[in-house]
C-alpha positions as a printed Julia matrix, in Angstrom:
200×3 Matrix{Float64}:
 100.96  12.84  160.97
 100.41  11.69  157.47
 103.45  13.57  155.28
 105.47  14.57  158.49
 107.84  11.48  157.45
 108.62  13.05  153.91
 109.84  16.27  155.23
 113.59  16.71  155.12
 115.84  16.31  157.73
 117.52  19.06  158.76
 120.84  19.44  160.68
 121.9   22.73  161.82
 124.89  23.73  163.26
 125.04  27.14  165.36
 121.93  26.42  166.57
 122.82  27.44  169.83
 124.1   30.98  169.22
 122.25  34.16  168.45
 120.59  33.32  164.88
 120.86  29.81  165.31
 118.19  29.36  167.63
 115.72  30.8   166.05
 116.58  28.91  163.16
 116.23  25.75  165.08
 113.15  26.76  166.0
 111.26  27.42  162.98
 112.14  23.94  161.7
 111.17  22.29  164.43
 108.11  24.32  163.81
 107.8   23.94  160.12
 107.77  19.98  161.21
 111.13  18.56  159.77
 113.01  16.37  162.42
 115.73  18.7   163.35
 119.16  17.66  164.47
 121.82  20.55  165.87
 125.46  19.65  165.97
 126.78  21.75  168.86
 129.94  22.07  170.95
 129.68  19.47  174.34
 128.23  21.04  177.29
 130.61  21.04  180.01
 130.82  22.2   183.88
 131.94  25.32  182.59
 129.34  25.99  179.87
 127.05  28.94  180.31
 123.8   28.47  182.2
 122.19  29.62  178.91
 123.34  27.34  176.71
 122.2   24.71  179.33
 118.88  26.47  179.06
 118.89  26.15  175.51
 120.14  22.5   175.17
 117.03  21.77  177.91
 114.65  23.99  175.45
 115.67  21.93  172.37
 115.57  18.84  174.05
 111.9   19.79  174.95
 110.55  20.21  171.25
 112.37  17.08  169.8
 115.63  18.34  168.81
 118.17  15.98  168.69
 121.73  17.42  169.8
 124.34  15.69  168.64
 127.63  16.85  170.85
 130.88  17.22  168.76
 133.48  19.85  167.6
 133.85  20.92  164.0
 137.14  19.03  163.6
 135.59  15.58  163.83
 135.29  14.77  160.39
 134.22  11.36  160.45
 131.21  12.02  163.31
 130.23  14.83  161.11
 130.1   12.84  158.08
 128.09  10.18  159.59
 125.33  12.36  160.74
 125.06  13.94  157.76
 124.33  10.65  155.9
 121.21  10.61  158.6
 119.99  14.25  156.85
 119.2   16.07  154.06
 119.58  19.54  154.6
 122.51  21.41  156.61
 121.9   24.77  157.38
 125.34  26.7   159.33
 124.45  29.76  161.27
 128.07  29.95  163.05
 129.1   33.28  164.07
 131.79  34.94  162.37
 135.33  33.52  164.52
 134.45  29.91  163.52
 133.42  31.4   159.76
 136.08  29.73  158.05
 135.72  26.4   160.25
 132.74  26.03  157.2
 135.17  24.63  155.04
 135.35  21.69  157.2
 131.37  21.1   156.73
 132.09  21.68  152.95
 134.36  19.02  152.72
 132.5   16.31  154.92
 129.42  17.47  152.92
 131.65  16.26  149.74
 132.31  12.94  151.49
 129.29  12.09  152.53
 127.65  12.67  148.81
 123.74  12.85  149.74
 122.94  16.44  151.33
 120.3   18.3   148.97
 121.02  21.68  149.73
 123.64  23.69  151.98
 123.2   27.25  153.46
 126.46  28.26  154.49
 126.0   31.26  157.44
 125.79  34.8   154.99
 122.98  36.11  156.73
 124.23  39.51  155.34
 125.3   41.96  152.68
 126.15  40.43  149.25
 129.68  39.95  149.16
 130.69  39.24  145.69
 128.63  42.55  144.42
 130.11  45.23  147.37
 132.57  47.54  147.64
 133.26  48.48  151.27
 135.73  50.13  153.61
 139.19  47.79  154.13
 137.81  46.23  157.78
 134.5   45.59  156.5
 136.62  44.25  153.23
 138.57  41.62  155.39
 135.15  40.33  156.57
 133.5   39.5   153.52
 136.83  38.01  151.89
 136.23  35.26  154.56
 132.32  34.64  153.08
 134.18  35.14  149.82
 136.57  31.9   150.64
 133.49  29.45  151.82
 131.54  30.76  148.35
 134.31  29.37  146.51
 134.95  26.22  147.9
 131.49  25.22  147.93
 130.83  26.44  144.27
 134.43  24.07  143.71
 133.13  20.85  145.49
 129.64  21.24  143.46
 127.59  20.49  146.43
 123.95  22.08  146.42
 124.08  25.34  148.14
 121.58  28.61  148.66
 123.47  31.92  149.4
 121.07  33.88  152.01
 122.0   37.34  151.67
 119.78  39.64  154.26
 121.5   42.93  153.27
 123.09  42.77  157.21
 119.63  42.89  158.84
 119.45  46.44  159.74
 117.92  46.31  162.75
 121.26  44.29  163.54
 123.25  46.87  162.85
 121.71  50.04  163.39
 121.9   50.75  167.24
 125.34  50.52  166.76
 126.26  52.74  163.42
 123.32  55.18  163.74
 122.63  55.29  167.13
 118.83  56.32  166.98
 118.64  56.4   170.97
 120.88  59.4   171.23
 120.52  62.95  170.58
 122.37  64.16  167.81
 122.06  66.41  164.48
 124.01  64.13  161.82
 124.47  60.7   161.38
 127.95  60.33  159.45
 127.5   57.22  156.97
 130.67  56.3   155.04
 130.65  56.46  151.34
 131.64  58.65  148.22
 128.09  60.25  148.12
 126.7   58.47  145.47
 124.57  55.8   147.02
 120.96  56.86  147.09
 118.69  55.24  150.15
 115.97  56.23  152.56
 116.16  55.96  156.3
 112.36  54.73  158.13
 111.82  54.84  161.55
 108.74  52.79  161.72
 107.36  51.11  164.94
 110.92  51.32  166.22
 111.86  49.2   162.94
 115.12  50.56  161.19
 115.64  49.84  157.94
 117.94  51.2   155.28
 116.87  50.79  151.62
 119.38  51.37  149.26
């Protein structure tokens, strides 16, 4: 298809987890050639992620097998691409850095987005747990901004509908919601076609 072969290439890795695979999917269907750099499927490995590798594989995904602490593989298949998009889920967040770094080496990638996929770190103040989180997102910010490698920051505000089933609970009967905070914050809770969504 005239143009297809201009589109970048985009690698993605944590395309086989929750967020990731949509992600995958809407390049593939956006028509870049779409590489995902995921952990080797073993005897042991989920039937889902078997399911998923088969689903990829399907569409014209190329997987490219590896573990985030082969530097050299990783910077060799980033020289084939020119967009790396992470969705890993928070326990490998700081396992970034490593991308950062062969993203440095390799010298070519046009634009990074790290995995934020949430609130906007560097302009909230919340509770200490929720604190310790986003001082992990605050880490990657930095040593991307250090290294001067292209980046976009996606910040999503948490996706609500993430979040909500869990800290509001709209499924069970109850008189008060208890939302932590000194009282200031002003927002409005919708309840739309069983869409949640907090605006602050």
């Amino acid at each position: 298809m005239e143009g297809e072969n201009t589109k970048p290439k985009i690698l993605i890795f944590g395309g086989t987890g929750y967020f990731g695979k949509y992600m995958v999917k809407a390049s593939v269907s956006s028509g870049h050639k779409t590489f995902v750099y995921a952990r080797p499927v073993t005897k042991n490995s989920r039937p889902s992620k078997l399911e998923i590798h088969k689903e990829f594989q399907g569409i014209g995904v190329t997987i490219i097998e590896g573990e985030l602490d082969e530097h050299e593989k990783i910077v060799s298949i980033l020289k084939e691409v020119d967009v790396v998009i992470s969705t890993v889920a928070y326990p490998q967040f700081l396992d970034q850095l490593k991308i950062v770094h062969a993203i440095k080496v390799a010298g070519n990638i046009k634009r990074f987005l790290p995995s934020e996929f949430g609130c906007e770190e560097d302009r909230v103040r919340p509770l200490p747990p929720f604190e310790a989180y986003l001082e992990k997102k605050r880490i990657v910010r930095r040593a991307i901004e250090a290294v001067e490698i292209p980046y976009t920051f996606v910040s999503a505000n948490c996706y609500g509908a993430y979040f909500v089933n869990v800290l509001l609970r709209p499924f069970e009967p109850h008189d008060d919601v208890v939302v932590y905070g000194n009282g200031e914050a002003k927002g409005t809770y919708t309840f739309p076609m069983h869409k949640y969504m907090f605006t602050p």
